[in-house]
C-alpha positions as CSV (number, residue, x, y, z in Angstrom):
1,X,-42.3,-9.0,42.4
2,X,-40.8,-8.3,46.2
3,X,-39.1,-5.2,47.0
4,X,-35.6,-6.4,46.9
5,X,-36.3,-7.5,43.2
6,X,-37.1,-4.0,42.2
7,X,-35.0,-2.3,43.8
8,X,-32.2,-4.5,42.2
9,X,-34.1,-4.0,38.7
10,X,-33.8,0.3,39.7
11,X,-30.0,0.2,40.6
12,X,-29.3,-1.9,37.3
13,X,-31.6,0.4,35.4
14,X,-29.8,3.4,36.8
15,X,-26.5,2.0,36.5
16,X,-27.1,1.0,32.7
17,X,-28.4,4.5,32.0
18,X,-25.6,6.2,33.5
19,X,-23.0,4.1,31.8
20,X,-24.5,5.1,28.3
21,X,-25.8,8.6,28.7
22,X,-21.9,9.1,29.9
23,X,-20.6,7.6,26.7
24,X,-23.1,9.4,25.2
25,X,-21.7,12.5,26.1
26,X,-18.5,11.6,25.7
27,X,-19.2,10.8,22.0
28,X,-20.6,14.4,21.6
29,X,-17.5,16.4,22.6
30,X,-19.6,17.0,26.2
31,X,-17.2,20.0,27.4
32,X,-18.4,19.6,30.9
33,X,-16.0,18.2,33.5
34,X,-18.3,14.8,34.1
35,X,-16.6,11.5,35.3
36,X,-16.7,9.9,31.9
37,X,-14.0,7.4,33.4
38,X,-16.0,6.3,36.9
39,X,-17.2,2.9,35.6
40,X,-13.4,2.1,34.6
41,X,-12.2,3.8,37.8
42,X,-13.9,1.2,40.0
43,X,-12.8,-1.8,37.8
44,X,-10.9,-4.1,39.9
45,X,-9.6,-6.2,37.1
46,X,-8.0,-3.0,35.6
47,X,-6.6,-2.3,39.1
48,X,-5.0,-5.5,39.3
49,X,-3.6,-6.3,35.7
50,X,-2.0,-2.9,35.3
51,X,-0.8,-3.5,38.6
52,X,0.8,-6.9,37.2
53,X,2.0,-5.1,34.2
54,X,3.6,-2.3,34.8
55,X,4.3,-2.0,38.6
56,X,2.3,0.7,39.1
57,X,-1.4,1.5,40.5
58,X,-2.3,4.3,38.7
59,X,-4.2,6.5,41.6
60,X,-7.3,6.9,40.1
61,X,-8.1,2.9,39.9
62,X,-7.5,2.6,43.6
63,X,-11.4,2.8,43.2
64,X,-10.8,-0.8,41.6
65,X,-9.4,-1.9,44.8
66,X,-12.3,-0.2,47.0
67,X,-14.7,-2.8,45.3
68,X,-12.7,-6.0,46.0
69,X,-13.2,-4.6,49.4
70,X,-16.8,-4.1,48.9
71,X,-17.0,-7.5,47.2
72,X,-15.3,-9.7,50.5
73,X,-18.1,-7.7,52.5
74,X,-21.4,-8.2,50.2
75,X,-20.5,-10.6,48.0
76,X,-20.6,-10.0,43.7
77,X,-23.1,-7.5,44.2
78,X,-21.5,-5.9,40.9
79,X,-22.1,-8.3,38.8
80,X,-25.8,-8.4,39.7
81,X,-26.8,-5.0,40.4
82,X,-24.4,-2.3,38.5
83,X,-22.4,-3.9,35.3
84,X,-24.0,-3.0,32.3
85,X,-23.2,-5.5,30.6
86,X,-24.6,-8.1,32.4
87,X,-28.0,-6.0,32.9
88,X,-28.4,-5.8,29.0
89,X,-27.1,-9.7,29.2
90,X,-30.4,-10.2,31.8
91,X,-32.8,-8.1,29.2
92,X,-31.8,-10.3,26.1
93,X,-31.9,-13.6,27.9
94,X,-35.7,-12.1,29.3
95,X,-36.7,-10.7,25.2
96,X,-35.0,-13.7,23.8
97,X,-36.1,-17.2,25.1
98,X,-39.2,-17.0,28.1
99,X,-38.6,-20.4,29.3
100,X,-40.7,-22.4,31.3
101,X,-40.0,-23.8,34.3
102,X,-38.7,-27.0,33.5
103,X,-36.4,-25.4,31.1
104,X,-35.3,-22.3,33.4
105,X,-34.4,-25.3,35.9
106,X,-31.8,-27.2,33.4
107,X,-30.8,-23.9,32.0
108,X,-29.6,-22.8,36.3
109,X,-27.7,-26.0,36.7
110,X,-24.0,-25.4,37.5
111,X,-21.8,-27.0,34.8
112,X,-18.3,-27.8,35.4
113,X,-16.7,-25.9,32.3
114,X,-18.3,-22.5,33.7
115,X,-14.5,-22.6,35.5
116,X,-13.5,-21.4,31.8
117,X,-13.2,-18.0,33.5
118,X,-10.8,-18.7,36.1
119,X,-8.3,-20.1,33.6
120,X,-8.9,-17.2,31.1
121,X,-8.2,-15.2,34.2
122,X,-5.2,-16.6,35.3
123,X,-3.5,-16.8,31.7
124,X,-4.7,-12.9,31.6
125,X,-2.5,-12.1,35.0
126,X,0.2,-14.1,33.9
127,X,0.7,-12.5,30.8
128,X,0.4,-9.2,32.3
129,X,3.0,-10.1,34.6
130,X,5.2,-10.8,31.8
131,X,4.6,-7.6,30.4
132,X,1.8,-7.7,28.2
133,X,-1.6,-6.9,29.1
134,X,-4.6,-8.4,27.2
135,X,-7.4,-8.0,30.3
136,X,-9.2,-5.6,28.2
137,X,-10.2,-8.2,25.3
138,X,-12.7,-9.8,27.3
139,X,-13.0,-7.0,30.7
140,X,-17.0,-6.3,30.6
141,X,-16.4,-2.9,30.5
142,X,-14.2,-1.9,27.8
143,X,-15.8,-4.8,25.6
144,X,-19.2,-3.1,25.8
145,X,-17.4,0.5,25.2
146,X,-15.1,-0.5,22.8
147,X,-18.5,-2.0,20.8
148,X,-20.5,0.9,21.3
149,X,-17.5,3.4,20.4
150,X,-16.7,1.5,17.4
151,X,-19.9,-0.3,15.8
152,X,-23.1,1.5,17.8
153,X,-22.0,5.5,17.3
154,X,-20.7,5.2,14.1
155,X,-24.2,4.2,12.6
156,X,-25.6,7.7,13.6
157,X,-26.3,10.5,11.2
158,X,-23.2,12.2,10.2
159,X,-20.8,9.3,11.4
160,X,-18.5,7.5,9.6
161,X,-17.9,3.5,10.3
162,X,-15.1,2.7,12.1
163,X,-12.5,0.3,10.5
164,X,-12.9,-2.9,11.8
165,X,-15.4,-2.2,14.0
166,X,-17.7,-4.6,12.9
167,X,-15.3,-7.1,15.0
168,X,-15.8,-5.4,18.4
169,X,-19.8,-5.3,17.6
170,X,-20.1,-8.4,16.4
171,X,-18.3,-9.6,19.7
172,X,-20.5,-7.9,22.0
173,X,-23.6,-9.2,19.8
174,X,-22.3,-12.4,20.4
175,X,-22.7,-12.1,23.7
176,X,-25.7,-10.8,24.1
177,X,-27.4,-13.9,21.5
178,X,-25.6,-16.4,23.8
179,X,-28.6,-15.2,26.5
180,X,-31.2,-17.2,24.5
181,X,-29.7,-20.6,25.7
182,X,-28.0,-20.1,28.8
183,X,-29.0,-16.7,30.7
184,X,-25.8,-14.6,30.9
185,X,-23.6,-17.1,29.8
186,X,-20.8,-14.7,29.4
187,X,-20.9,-13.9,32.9
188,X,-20.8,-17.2,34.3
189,X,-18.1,-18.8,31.9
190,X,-16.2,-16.5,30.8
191,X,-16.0,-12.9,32.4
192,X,-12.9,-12.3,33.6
193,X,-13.9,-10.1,35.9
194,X,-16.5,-12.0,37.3
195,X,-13.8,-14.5,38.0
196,X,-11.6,-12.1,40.1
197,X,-15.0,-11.1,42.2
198,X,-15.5,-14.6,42.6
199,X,-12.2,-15.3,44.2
200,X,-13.1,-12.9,46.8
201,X,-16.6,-13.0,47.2
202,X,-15.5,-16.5,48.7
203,X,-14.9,-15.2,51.8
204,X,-17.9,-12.6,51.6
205,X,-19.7,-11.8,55.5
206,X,-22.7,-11.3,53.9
207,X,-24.0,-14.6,51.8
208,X,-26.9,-16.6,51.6
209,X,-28.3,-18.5,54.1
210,X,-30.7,-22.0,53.9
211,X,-32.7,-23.1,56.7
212,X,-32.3,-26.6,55.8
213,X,-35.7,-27.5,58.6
214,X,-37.8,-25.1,56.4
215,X,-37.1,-25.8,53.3
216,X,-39.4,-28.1,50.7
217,X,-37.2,-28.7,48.2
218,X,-39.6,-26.5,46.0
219,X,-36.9,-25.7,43.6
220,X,-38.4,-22.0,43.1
221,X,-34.7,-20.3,43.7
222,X,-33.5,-22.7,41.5
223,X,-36.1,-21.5,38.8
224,X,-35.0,-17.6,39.7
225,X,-31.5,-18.1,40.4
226,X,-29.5,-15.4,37.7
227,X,-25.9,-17.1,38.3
228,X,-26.3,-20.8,38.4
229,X,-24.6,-20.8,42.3
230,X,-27.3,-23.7,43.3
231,X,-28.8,-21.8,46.7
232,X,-30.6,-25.5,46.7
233,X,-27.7,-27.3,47.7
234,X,-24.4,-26.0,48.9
235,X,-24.8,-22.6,48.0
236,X,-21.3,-21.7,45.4
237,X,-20.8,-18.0,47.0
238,X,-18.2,-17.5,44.5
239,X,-20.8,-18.1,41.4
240,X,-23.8,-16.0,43.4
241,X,-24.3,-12.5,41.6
242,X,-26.4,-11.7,45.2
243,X,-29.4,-10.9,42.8
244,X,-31.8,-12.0,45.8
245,X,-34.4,-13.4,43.5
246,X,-33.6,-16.8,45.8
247,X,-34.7,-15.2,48.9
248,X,-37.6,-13.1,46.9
249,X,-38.7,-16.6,45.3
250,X,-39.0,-19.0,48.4
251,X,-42.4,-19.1,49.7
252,X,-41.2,-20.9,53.3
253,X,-38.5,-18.0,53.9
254,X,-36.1,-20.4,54.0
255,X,-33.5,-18.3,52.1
256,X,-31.9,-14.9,53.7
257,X,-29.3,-12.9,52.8
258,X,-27.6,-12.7,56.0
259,X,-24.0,-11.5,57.7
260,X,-21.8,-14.7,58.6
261,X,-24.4,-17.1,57.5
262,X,-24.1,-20.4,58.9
263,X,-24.8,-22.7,55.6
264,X,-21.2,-24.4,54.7
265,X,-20.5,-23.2,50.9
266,X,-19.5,-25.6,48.3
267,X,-16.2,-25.7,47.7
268,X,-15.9,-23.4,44.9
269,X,-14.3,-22.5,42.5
270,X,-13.9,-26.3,41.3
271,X,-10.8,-25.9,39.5
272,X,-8.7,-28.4,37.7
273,X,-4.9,-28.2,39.0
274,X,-3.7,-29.5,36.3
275,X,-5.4,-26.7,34.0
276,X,-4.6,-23.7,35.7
277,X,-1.0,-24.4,35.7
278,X,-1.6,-25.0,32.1
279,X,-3.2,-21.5,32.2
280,X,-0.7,-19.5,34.1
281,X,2.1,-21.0,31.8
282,X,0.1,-20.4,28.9
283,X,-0.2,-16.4,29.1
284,X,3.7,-16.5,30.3
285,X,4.3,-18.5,27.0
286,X,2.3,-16.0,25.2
287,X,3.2,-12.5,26.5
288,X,6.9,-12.7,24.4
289,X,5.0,-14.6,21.2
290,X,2.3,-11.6,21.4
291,X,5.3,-9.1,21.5
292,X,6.7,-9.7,18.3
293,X,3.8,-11.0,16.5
294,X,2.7,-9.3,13.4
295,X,5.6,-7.0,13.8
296,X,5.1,-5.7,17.1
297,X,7.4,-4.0,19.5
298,X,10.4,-5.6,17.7
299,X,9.7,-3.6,14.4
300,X,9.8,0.4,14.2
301,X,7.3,1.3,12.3
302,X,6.6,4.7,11.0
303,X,3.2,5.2,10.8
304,X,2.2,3.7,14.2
305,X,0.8,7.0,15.6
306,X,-0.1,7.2,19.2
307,X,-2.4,9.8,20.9
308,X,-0.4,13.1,22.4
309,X,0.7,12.4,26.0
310,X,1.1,8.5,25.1
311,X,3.9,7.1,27.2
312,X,7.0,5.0,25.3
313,X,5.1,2.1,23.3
314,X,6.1,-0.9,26.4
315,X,5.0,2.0,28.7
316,X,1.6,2.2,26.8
317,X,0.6,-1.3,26.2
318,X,1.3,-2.2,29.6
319,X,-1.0,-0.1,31.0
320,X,-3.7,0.1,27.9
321,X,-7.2,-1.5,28.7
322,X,-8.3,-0.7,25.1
323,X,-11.8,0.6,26.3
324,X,-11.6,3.1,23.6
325,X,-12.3,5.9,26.0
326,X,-9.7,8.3,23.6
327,X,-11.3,7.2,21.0
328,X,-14.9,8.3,21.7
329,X,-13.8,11.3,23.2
330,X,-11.1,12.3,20.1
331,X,-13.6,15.4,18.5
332,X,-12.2,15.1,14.7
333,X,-12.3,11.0,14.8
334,X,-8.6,10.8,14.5
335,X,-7.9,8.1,16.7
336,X,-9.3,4.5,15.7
337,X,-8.8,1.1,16.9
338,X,-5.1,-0.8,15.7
339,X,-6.5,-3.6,13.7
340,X,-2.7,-4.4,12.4
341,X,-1.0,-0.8,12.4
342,X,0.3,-2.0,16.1
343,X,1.0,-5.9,15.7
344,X,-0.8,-8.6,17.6
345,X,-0.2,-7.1,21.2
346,X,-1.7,-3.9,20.4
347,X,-4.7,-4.9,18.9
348,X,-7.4,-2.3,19.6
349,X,-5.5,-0.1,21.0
350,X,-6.0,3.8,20.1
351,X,-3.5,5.1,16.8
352,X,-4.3,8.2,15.3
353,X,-5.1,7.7,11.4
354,X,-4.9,11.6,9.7
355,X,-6.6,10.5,6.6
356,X,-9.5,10.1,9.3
357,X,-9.2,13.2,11.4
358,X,-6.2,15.3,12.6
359,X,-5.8,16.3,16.5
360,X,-6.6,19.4,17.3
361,X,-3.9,21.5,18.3
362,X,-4.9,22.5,21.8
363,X,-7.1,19.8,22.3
364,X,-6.4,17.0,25.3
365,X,-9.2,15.0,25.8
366,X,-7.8,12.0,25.2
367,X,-5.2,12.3,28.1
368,X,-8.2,13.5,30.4
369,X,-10.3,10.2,29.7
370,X,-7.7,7.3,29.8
371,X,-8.7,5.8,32.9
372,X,-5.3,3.7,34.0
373,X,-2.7,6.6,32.5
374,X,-1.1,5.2,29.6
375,X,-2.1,8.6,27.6
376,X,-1.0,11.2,30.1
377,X,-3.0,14.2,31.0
378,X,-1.3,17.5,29.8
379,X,-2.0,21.1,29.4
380,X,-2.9,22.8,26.7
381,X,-0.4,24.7,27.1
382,X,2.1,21.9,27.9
383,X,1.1,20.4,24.4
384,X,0.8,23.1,22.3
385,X,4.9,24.6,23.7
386,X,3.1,27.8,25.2
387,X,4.5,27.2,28.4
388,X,8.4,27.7,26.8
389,X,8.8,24.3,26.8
390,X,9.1,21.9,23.4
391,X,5.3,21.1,22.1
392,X,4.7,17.4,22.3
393,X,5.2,15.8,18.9
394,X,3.2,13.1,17.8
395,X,5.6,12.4,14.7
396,X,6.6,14.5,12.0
397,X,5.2,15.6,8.2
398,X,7.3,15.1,5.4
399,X,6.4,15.8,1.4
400,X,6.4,12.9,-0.6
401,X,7.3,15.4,-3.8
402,X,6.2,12.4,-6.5
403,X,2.6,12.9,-5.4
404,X,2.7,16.7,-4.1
405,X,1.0,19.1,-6.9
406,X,3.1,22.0,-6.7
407,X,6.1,19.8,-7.4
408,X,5.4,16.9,-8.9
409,X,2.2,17.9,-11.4
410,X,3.0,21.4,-11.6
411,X,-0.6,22.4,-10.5
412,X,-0.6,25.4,-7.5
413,X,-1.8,24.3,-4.1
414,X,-1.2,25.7,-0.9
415,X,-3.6,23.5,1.0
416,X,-1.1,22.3,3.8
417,X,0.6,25.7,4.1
418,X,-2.7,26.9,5.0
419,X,-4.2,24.3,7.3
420,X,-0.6,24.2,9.8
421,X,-2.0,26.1,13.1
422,X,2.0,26.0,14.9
423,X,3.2,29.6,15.1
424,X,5.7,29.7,12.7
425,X,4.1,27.9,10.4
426,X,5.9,24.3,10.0
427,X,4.7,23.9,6.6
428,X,6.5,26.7,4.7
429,X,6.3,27.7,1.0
430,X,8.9,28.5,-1.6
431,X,7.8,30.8,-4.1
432,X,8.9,29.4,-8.2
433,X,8.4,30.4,-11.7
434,X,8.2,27.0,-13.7
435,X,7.6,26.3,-17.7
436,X,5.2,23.9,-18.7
437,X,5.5,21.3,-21.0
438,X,3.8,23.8,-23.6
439,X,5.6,26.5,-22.8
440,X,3.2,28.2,-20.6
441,X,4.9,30.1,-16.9
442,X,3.2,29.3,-14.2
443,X,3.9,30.4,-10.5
444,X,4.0,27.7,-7.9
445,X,4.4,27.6,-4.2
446,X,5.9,24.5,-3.6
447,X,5.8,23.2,0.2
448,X,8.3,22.5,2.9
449,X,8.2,21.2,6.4
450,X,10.3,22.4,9.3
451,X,11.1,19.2,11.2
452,X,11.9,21.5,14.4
453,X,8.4,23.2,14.1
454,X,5.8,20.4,13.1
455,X,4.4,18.8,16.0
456,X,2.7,15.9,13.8
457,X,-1.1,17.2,14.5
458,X,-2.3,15.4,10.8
459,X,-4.1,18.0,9.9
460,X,-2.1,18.3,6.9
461,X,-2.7,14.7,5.4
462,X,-6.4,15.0,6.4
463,X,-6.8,18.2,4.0
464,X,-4.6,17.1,1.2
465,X,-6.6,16.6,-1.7
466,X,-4.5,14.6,-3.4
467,X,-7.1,11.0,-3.1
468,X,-5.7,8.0,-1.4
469,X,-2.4,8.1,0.0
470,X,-1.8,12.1,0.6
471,X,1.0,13.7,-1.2
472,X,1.9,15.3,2.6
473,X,1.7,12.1,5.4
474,X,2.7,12.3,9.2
475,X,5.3,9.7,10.6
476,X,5.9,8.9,14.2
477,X,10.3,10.0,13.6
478,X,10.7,12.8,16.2
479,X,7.6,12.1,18.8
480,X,8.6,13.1,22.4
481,X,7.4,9.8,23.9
482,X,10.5,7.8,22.5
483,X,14.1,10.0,22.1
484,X,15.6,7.1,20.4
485,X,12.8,7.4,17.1
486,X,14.6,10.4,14.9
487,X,15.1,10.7,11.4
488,X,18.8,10.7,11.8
489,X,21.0,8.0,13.6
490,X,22.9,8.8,16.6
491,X,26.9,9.1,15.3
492,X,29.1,6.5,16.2
């Protein structure tokens, strides 16, 4: 093994670590300031889509734009020494089918449909331009945190499964299993990422070069090539992940990575005209079918909850990468991914679910987290009102008196009353003498909410012990993020 091959296999070892142990930490409610968000920071595909989206670069992915920068110098050296998910990718393709040579050799071969990525990519940019952003279904990134956050964590002592989150797991899985035919197969058909890197590593000063004089036709870097880019023939700089095994595998030395290297590249990527139009119009066709599917944006709903700090719901989805940062770093497990609370559009995207957790009054470490923005970082005491300013409201309680004890059974509870941490309380209690059915007096407290007071927290529902649907239940009417959502209609 050559030098170059270690110390790739060291950076991609490190990488991987660090992308884990900082999920890791995030899981555990870590209260230390760390960079949970670096790896999303530095991901140009966020960069650009929320860029197409919604206008705006938010300034901590300018990091994203740093590496497209990086990339026209090196090459993809992202994709072969830092994502993770391409290093576990590598390791499954290396555990799951040891090939021989002969195989390893058909198995390298470029194949045409490996351009699958550049369409994906191009309907993914068109329908962000058109206002609905979907990058984060298939960006490396949030597809390995949103399986981790939602299938991997929640199988650890004390953990509950996350709804749906068998889909995001089983997605990632999939990935992973595809390895043991084609090594890294996601990467070289279908990363949508990878496809933006390749766009630019086409112009990369630093590339491989092929003494053509030297070399014996051996096919070794072939054999050891990890992205199919042929450094045989006409070398396809956009498909190289710069791994270096070429150069570590000749035995003539005919290969070397080298700045402005003299070998003309293929002309790559070979892309069909004809289906990239198709493409581009396809995500523009999309973006307004994906906005009212299932009863998205064109249907109000009530119980479509949304983190505190959340901007307005277009706002939100246009700049949500759905890498389920919120979600892993929400300490009560309120927020879950949308399977169909949000419609079609917002699919995976963060809503807070009471019955599962409630937030935490002070608590903001959701808005700390979200890498491109679409929660918004606030204050604890900016949330919680302390700073004599309105509290942010999620939504607001209201009693549904059929179910509640006190007034619907007759049977004393004061549960809500007791959990609501505003100050005033928001959930009030009336004080009654009521006759039973057989004649008995009984003294109730029967519950009210102060619309003006609740800020929507859950933590009512949660502890309701009325089972199933809780006799108390939060709706989104009165949230700051949208003035038009109130529980009466303007006049007029």
């Amino acid at each position: 093994m050559s030098w170059t091959t270690r110390l790739r296999i060291l950076y991609q070892t490190f990488f991987l670590f660090v992308f884990l142990w900082l999920l890791a930490r995030l899981a555990a409610s870590d209260p230390r300031d760390l960079p949970f968000g670096a790896f999303f920071h530095s991901d140009p595909l966020a960069a650009v889509a929320v860029v197409f989206s919604s206008a705006t670069l938010p300034g901590a992915l300018v990091w994203g734009t740093a590496l497209l920068l990086c990339t026209i110098v090196f090459g993809r050296v992202f994709c072969g020494w830092v994502c993770p998910l391409g290093t576990l990718q590598q390791l499954a393709s290396w555990i799951l089918s040891p090939r021989s040579r002969r195989e390893s050799l058909a198995v390298n071969r470029y194949r045409r449909w490996y351009a699958v990525k550049y369409y994906l990519l191009a309907a993914l940019l068109l329908a962000a331009a058109a206002g609905t952003l979907q990058t984060g279904l298939l960006d490396p990134l949030s597809t390995l945190a949103r399986g981790l956050a939602s299938a991997v964590w929640p199988l650890l002592p004390g953990r509950r499964p996350v709804p749906g989150g068998w889909i995001a797991g089983a997605l990632v899985l999939a990935i992973l299993l595809a390895s043991r035919w084609i090594p890294r197969l996601f990467c070289r058909a279908f990363c949508p990422l990878g496809a933006l890197l390749g766009v630019f590593a086409r112009f990369a000063l630093f590339r491989i070069s092929r003494r053509q004089e030297a070399c014996t036709t051996c096919n070794l870097c072939a054999f050891a090539c990890q992205g199919a880019d042929e450094p045989l023939g006409q070398h396809r700089v956009a498909e190289c992940h710069v791994c270096l095994n070429c150069t570590a595998a000749c035995p003539e030395g005919a290969l070397a990575y080298r700045w402005l290297a003299t070998t003309p590249p293929a002309e790559a990527p070979d892309l069909s005209r004809r289906y990239l139009i198709g493409s581009a119009l396809g995500g523009l066709v999309a973006a307004p079918l994906l906005q009212v599917a299932g009863g998205g944006r064109s249907v109000a709903n009530a119980r479509l909850l949304r983190p505190p700090g959340a901007r307005a719901e277009s706002e939100f989805l246009a700049r949500c990468i759905k890498c389920s940062l919120c979600q892993q770093a929400c300490p009560t497990g309120a927020l879950q991914p949308a399977i169909g609370q949000a419609g079609v559009e917002g699919f995976w995207t963060p809503v807070l679910v009471p019955r599962r957790g409630w937030c935490e009054f002070a608590c903001t470490r959701c808005g700390e987290v979200c890498p491109t923005g679409a929660i918004q970082p606030l204050e604890a005491a900016r949330k919680t009102g302390y700073d004599g300013r309105e509290p942010v409201k999620i939504g607001t309680a209201f009693v549904d008196r059929g179910r509640c004890l006190p007034w619907g059974m007759q049977i004393p509870c004061i549960v809500c009353e007791e959990m609501c941490p505003t100050h005033p309380k928001a959930v009030w209690v009336e004080l009654v003498q009521e006759t039973t059915r057989d004649g008995r007096r009984v003294a109730l407290q029967r519950p009210w909410v102060e619309p003006q007071r609740c800020v929507g927290c859950g933590i009512c529902e949660n502890r309701c012990p009325v089972g199933e649907e809780a006799a108390i239940r939060v709706l989104s009417v009165g949230e700051t993020r949208d003035p038009l959502n109130r529980i009466l209609l303007p006049a007029g």
